[in-house]
KEFIVO-357749 format. One record per residue (C-alpha): residue number from 1; y, x negated, z. Coordinates in steps of 0.05 Angstrom, whole numbers, padded with zeros to 5 digits. Layout:
BEGIN
NUM | Y | X | Z
...
//
This chain:
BEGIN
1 | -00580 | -00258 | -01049
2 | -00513 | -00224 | -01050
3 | -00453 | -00252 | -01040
4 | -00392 | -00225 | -01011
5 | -00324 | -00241 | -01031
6 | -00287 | -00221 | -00967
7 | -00312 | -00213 | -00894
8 | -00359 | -00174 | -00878
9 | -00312 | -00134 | -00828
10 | -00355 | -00135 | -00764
11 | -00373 | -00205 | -00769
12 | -00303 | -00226 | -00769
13 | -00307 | -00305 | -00786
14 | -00371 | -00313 | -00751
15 | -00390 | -00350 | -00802
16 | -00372 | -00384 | -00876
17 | -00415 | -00340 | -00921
18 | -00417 | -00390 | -00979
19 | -00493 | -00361 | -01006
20 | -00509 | -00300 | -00972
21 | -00489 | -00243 | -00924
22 | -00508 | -00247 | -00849
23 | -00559 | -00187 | -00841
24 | -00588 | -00180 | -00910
25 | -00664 | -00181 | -00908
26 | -00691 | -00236 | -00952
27 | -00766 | -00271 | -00959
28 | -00790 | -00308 | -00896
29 | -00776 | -00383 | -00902
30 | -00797 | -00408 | -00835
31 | -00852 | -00380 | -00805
32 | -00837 | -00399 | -00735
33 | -00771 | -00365 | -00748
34 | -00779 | -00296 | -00783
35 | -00728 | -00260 | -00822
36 | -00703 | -00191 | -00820
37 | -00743 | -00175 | -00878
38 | -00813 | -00191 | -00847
39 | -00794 | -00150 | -00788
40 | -00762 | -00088 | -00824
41 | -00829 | -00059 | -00837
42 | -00897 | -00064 | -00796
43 | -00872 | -00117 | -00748
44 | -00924 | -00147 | -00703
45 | -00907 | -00133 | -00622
46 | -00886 | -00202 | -00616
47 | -00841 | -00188 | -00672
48 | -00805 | -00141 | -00634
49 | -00815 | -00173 | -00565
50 | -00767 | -00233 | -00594
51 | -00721 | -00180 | -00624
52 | -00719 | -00157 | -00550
53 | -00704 | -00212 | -00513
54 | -00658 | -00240 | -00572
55 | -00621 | -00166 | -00556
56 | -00613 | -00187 | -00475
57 | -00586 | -00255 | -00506
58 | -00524 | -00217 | -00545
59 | -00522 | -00166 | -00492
60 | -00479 | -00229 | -00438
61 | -00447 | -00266 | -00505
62 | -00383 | -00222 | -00489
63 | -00381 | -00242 | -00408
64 | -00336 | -00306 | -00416
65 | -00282 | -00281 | -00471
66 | -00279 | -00212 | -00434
67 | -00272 | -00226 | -00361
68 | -00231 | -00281 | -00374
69 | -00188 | -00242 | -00432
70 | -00178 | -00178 | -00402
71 | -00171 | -00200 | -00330
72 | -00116 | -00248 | -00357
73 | -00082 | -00182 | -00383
74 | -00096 | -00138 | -00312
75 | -00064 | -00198 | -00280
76 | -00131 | -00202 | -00235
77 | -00137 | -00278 | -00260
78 | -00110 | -00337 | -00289
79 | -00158 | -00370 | -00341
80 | -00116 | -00437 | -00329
81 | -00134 | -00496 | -00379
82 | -00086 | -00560 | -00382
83 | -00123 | -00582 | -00463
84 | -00100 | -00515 | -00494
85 | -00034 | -00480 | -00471
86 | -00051 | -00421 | -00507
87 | -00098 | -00393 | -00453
88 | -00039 | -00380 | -00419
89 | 00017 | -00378 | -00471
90 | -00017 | -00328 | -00516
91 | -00071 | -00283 | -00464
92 | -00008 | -00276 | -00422
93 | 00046 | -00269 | -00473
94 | 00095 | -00313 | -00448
95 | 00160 | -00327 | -00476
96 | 00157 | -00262 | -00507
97 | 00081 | -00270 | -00543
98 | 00049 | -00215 | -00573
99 | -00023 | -00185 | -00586
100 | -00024 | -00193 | -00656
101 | -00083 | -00215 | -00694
102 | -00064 | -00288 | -00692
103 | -00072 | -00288 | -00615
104 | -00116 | -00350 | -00595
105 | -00187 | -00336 | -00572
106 | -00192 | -00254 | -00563
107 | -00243 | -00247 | -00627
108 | -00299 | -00268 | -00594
109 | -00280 | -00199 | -00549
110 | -00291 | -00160 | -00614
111 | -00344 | -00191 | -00655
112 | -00399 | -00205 | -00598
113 | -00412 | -00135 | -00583
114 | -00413 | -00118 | -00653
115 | -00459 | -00181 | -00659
116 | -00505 | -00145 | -00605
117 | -00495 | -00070 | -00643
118 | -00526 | -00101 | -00704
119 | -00591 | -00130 | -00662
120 | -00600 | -00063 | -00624
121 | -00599 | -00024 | -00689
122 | -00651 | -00090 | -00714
123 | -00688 | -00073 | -00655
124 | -00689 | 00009 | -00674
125 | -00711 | -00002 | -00749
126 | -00764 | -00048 | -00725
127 | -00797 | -00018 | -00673
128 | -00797 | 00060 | -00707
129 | -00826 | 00023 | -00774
130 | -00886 | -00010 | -00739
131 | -00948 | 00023 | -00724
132 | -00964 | -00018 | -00667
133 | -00935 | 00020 | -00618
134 | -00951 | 00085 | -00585
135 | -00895 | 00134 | -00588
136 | -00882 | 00132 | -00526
137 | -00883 | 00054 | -00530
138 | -00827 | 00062 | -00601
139 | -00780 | 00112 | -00546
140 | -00782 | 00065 | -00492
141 | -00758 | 00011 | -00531
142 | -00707 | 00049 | -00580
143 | -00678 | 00083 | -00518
144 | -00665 | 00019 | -00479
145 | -00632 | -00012 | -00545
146 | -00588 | 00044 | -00554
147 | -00567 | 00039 | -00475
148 | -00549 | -00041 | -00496
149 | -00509 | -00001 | -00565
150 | -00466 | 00038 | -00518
151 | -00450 | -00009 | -00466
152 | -00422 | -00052 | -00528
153 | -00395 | 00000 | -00569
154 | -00345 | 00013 | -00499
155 | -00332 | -00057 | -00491
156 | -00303 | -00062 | -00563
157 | -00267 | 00004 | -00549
158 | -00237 | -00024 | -00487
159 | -00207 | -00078 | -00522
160 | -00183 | -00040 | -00579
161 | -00165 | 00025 | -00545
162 | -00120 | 00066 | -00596
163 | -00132 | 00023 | -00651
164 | -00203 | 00064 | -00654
165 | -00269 | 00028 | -00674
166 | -00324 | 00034 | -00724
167 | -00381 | 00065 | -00704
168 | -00419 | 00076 | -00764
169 | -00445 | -00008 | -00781
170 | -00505 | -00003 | -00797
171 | -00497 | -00016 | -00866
172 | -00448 | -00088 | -00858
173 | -00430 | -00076 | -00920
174 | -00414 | -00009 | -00929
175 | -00387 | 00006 | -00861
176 | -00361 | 00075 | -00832
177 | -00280 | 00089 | -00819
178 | -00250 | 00068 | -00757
179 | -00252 | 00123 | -00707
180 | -00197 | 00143 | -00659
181 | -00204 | 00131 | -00589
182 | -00226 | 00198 | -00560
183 | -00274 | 00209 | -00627
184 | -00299 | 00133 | -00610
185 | -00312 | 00157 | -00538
186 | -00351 | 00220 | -00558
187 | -00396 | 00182 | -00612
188 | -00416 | 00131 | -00555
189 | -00436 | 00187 | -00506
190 | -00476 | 00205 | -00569
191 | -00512 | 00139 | -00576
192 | -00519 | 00138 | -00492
193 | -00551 | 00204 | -00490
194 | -00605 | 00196 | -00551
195 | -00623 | 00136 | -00508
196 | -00635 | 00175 | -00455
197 | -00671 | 00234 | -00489
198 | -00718 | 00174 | -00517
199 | -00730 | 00149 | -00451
200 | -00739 | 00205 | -00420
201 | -00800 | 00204 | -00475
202 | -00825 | 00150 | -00455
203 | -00872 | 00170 | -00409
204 | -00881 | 00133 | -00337
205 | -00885 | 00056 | -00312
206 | -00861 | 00001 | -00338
207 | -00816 | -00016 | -00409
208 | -00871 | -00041 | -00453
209 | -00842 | -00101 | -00470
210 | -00814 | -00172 | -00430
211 | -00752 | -00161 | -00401
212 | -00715 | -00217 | -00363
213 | -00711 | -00234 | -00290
214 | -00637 | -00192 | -00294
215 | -00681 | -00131 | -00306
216 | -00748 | -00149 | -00269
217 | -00724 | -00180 | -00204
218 | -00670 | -00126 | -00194
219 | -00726 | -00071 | -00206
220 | -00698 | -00045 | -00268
221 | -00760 | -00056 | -00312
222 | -00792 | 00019 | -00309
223 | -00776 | 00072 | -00345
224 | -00754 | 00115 | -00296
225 | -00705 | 00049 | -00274
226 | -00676 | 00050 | -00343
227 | -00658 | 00118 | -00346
228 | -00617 | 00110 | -00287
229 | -00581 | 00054 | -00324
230 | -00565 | 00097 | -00375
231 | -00536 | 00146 | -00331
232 | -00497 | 00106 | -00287
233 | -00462 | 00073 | -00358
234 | -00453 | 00144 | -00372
235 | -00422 | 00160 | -00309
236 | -00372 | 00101 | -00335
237 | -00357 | 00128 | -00396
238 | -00351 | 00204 | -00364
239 | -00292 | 00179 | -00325
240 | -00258 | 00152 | -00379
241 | -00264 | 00203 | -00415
242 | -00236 | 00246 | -00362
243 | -00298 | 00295 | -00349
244 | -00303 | 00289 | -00277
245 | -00361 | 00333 | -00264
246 | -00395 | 00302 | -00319
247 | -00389 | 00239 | -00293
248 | -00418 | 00278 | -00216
249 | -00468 | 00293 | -00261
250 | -00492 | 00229 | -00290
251 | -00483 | 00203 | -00227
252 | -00536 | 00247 | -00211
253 | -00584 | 00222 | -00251
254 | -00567 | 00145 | -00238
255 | -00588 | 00088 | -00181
256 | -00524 | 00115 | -00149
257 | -00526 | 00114 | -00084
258 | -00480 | 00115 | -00022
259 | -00523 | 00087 | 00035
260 | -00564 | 00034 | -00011
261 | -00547 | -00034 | -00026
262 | -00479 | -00037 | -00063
263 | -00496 | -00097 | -00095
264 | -00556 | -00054 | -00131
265 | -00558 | -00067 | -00203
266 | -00579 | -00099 | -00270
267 | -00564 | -00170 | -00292
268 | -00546 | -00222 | -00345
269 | -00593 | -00282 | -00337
270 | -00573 | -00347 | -00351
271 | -00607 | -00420 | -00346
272 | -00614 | -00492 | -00356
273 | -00620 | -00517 | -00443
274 | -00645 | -00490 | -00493
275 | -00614 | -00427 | -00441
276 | -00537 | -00414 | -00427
277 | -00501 | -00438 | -00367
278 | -00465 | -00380 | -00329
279 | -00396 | -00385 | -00363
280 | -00359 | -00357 | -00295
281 | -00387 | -00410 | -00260
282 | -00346 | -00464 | -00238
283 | -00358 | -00523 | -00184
284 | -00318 | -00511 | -00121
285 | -00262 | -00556 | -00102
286 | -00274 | -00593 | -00172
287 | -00213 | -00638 | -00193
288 | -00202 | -00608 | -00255
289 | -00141 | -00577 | -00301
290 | -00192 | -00518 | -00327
291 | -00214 | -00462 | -00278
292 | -00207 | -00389 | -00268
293 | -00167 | -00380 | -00210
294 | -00157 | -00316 | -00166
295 | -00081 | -00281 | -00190
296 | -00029 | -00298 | -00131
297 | -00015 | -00221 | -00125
298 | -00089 | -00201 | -00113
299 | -00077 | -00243 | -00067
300 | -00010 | -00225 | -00034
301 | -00032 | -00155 | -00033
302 | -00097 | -00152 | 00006
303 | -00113 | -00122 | 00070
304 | -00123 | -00163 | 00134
305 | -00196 | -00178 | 00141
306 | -00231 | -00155 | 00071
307 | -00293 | -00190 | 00074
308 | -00285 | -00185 | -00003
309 | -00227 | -00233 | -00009
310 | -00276 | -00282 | 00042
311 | -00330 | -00270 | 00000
312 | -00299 | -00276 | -00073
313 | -00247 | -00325 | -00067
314 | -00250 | -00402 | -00047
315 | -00203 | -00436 | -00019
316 | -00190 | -00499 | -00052
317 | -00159 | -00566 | -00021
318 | -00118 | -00572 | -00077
319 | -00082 | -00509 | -00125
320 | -00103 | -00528 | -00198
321 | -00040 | -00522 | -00227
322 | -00015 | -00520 | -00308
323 | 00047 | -00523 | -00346
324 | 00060 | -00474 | -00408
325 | 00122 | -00466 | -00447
326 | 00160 | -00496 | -00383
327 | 00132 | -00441 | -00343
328 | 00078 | -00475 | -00281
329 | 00022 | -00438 | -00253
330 | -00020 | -00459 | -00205
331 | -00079 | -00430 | -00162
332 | -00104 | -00437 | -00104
333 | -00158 | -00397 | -00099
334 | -00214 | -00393 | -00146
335 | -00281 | -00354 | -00154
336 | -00339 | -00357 | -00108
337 | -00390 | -00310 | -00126
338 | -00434 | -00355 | -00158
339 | -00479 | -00406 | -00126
340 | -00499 | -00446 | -00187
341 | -00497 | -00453 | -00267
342 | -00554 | -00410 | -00270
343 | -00534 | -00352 | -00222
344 | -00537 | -00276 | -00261
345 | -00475 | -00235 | -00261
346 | -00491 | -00164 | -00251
347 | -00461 | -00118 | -00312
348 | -00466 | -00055 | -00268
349 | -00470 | -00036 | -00190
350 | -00473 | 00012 | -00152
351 | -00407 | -00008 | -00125
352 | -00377 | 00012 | -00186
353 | -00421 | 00081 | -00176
354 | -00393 | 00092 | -00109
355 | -00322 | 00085 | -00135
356 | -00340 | 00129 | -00195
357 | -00354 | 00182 | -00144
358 | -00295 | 00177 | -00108
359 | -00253 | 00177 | -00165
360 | -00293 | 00241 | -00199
361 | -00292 | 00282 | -00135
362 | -00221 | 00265 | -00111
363 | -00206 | 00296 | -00190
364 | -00244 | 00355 | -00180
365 | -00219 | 00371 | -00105
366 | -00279 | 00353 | -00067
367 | -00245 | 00314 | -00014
368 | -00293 | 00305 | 00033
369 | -00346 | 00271 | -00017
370 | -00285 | 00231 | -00048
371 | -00268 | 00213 | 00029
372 | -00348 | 00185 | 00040
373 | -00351 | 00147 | -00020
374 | -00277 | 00113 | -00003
375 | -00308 | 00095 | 00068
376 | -00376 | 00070 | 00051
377 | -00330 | 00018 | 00009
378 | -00281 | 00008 | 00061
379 | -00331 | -00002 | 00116
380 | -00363 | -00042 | 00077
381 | -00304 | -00078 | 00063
382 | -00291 | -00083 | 00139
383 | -00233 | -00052 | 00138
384 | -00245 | 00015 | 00172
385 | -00250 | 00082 | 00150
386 | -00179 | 00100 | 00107
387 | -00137 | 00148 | 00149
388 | -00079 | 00155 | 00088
389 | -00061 | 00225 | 00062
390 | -00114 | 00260 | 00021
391 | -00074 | 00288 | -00029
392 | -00102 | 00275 | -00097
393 | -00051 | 00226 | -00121
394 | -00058 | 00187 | -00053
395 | -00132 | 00182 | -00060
396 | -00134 | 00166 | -00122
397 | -00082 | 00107 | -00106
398 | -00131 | 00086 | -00053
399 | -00196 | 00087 | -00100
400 | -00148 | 00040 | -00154
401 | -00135 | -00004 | -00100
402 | -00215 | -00013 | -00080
403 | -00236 | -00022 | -00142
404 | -00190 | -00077 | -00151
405 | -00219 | -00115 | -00102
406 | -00296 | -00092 | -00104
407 | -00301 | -00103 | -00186
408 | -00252 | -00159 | -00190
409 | -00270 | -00201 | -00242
410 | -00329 | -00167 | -00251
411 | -00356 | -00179 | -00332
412 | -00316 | -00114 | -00353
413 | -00240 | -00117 | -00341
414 | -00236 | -00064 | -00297
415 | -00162 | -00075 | -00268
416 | -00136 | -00071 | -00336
417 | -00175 | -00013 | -00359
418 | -00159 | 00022 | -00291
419 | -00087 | 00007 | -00302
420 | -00084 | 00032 | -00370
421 | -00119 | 00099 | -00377
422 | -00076 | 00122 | -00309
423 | -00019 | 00097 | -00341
424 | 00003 | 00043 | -00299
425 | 00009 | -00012 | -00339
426 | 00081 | -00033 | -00317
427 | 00117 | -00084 | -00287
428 | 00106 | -00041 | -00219
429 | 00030 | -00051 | -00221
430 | 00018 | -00118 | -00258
431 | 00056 | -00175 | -00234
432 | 00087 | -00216 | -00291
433 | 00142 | -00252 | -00253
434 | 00108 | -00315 | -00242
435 | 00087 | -00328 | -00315
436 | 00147 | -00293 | -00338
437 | 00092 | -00253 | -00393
438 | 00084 | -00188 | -00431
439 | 00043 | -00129 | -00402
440 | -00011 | -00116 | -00465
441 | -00034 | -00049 | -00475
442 | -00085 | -00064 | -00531
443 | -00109 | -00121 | -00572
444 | -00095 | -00122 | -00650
445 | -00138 | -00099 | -00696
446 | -00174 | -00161 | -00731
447 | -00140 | -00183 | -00798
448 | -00214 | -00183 | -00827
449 | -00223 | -00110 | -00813
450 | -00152 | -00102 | -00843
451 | -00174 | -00137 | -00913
452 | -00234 | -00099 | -00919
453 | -00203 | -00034 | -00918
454 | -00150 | -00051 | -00957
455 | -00209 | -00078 | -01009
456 | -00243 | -00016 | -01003
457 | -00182 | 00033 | -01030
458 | -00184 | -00018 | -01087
459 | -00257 | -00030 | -01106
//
């Protein structure tokens, strides 16, 4: 097989390629194992049933590296750990610290999703070059792998915000030109709405294939169910794009909904060995120098009675408390969502939908909608119905403040994404006086990506 003398730029040290590259079909070896080879072409169903649920598996590696990595950044956490000050020296850039692209632990935030990309498009190649599905059967499953694409594709974009991203990889080793942000934005709304033009192909029922308990038990495992995924991620993507009545729109067409459940949504599953443990998860009260603890302003700054901060946060006996670069931090509150190791963390609610709403109609003028969707949170909340001014700027003030406490910490980094695209990332919105740290915009483009473009103009 073919060797490559650099990295391959997507893989970004994932692995030492001493003999071959990562994704390059070869002859099956093991057959309890098969290669991408024997599944390119006429792949059996259970071929593509364990592409399928090895797609769900990359679709949560991001949710530890992520949440922890971009709520550091939002100031909506502290990922404290006594072994390795740079969880704190370098997420938080104290002393002066920059995002650069020797910045401990934030590649795992860029090559994971690109690690699920390549099985979605696995997924795509299989399943249209099999004849053992129905066509119907081939758009059910493309369409739900190219929902998984876009959700990804945005999660690297988040990260990497003007640095642009690739879009094009589906040849590793011949990948497309970085894209800038707003192109990157467009191309995923691409990708989200083939995916939904495929399911809505699909026909009725249920997705032909397994799909885990995060799917099944939450009742997103019918076709119809899926399409509304698809719409409520691109109800996501419409507001940060800025189309407001496109995002009304795929609203629309979502699980949206502002007198159901606002917990509503799918999952990532997780589970006892050979499975993953929940990586959010951590035991409460444990006497321990590692935890992610709840950021002392979310704290300072929350309303009197928000059944969120009773419901999120734990108070612990004693703060767990760190030391880095003569700086100390110390929490006393950490995370209580989670019941066990094995609990799911939802990647989308319709919390998030509800605030969407808001957000979109308080942009377009619709007040009164923008007013309901602020309540059903508030009430929710138990804080009563908001009786602030309804200008836009003041509603929109209020839905930034909700959504920091209704998605905090949620697998996504919405406080610093919020923060950012409304232009508030400032000392005046994210608290840096007790670690004395630097307010990131973006993270650095990967010095991997960086050698193999500066390889390309020579080759």
């Amino acid at each position: 097989m073919k060797k490559l003398s650099l990295y391959t730029p997507i893989l970004i040290a994932l692995m030492l390629m001493s003999s071959c590259s990562f994704f390059e079909l070869s002859a099956p070896n093991d057959p309890n194992n098969p290669s991408l080879g024997s599944v390119s072409q006429n792949a059996s169903r259970n071929q593509v049933q364990s592409l399928v649920t090895g797609l769900e598996s990359r679709h949560r590696d991001y949710v530890f590296t992520v949440t922890m990595l971009f709520g550091s950044m939002g100031r909506e956490l502290w990922y404290l750990n006594a072994s390795d000050p740079r969880w704190q020296t370098d997420w938080l850039g104290m002393n002066n610290r920059q995002a650069t692209v020797n910045m401990f632990g934030y590649l795992a935030s860029y090559q994971n999703p690109y690690f699920a990309i390549r099985q979605a498009q696995t997924v795509i190649d299989a399943v249209q070059n099999t004849n053992t599905f129905t066509e119907q059967e081939k758009n059910a499953v493309s369409g739900f792998a190219k929902t998984i694409m876009a959700y990804q594709y945005l999660l690297v974009a988040m990260g990497q915000y003007e640095n642009g991203i690739r879009i094009d990889v589906k040849d590793v080793q011949n990948p497309g030109p970085f894209l800038p942000l707003a192109e990157s934005l467009t191309q995923i709304k691409r990708v989200l709405d083939e995916g939904n033009t495929e399911l809505g192909n699909a026909g009725t029922g249920n997705f032909p294939l397994r799909l885990t308990s995060g799917f099944t038990a939450n009742n997103f495992n019918t076709i119809a169910a899926l399409r509304q995924l698809n719409r409520g991620l691109a109800a996501r993507l419409a507001v940060y794009r800025q189309q407001w009545q496109e995002a009304v729109e795929a609203l629309n067409g979502s699980f949206y909904s502002l007198t159901g459940s606002l917990d509503l949504g799918p999952a990532h599953t997780y589970g006892a060995p050979p499975d993953a443990f929940n990586p959010l998860f951590f035991v409460q009260n444990a006497n321990v120098t590692t935890m992610m603890v709840v950021h002392p302003s979310v704290l300072r700054d929350t309303i009197a009675g928000d059944a969120r901060v009773r419901n999120k946060f734990f108070l612990r006996t004693a703060p767990v408390s760190v030391t880095s670069d003569g700086t100390p931090l110390s929490g006393q509150y950490q995370d209580r969502r989670f019941a066990s190791n094995t609990s799911e963390v939802k990647f989308l609610r319709n919390e998030e939908l509800v605030l969407i709403a808001a957000e979109a109609n308080a942009q377009l003028g619709n007040t009164q909608a923008a007013l309901a969707a602020i309540n059903r949170i508030r009430i929710a909340a138990g804080i009563g119905n908001y009786a602030g001014a309804t200008t836009k700027e003041a509603l929109i003030d209020e839905i930034l403040f909700q959504r920091r406490y209704s998605l905090w910490a949620e697998p996504w980094g919405h406080r610093w994404v919020d923060l950012r695209r409304y232009d508030r990332l400032n000392a005046q919105n994210v608290d840096i006086s007790l670690d004395r740290g630097t307010i990131f915009k973006q993270l650095a483009r990967p010095q991997a990506e960086i050698n193999w473009d500066e390889y390309v103009k020579t080759r």
